[in-house]
C-alpha positions as CSV (number, residue, x, y, z in Angstrom):
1,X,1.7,141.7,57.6
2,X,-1.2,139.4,57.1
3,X,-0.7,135.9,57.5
4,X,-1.4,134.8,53.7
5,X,1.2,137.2,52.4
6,X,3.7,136.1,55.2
7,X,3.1,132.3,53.8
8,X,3.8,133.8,50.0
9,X,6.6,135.5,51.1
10,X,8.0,132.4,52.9
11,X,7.2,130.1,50.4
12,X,9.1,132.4,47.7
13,X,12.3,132.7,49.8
14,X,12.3,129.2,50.6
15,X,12.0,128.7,46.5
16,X,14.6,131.1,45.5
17,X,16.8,129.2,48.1
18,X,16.3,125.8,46.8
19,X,17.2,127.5,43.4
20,X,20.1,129.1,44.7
21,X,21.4,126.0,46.2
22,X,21.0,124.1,43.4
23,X,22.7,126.6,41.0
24,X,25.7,127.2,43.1
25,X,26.5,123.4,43.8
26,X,26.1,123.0,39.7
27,X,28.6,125.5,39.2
28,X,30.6,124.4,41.8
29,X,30.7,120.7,39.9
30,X,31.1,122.5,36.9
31,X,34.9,124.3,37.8
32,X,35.7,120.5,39.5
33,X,34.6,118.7,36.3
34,X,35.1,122.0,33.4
35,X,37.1,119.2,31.1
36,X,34.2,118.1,30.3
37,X,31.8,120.5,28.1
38,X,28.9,118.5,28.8
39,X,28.4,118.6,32.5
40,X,28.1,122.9,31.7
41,X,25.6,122.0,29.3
42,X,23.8,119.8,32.0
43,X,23.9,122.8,34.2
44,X,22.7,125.5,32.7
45,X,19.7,123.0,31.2
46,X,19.7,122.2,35.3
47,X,19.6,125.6,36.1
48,X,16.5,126.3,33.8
49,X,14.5,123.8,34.6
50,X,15.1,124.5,38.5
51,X,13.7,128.1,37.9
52,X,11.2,126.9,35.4
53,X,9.7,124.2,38.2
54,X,9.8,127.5,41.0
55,X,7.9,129.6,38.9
56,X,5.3,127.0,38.2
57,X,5.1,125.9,41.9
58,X,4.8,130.0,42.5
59,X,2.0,129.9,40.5
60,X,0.6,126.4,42.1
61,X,0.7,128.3,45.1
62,X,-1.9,131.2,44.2
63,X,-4.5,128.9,43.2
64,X,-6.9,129.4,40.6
65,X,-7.7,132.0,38.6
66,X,-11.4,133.7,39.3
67,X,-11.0,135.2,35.7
C-alpha cells in the first residue's frame, strides 16, 4: 500500500470515527433526556449533518476534478 491510499484510508477511518462518536453520545443523551421529543429531533438532524460534513471533507480530500 502506497502512501496516498494509506493517507485516504486513514483519513476515512478517522472520519467515520468522529461520526461514530458523535452519533453514539447523541443517542446516548437521547435515552437520558427521551421526555423530551426534541432533543431526538436534534439528533437525528445532528446525525445528518455530521455525515453530510464527512462526506464533503471526503471529497475535500481528493482534490479537484481533472474532468
Amino acid at each position: 500500500m502506497d502512501d496516498a491510499t494509506f493517507q485516504k484510508v486513514r483519513f476515512r477511518f478517522f472520519v467515520a470515527l468522529l461520526t461514530g462518536v458523535a452519533a453514539l453520545s447523541l443517542l446516548v443523551a437521547g435515552f437520558f433526556v427521551a421526555a423530551v421529543p426534541l432533543t431526538t429531533a436534534a439528533a437525528c438532524l445532528f446525525l445528518i449533518c455530521m455525515t453530510a460534513l464527512a462526506q464533503w471533507l471526503e471529497l475535500a480530500s481528493r482534490g479537484p476534478s481533472n474532468n
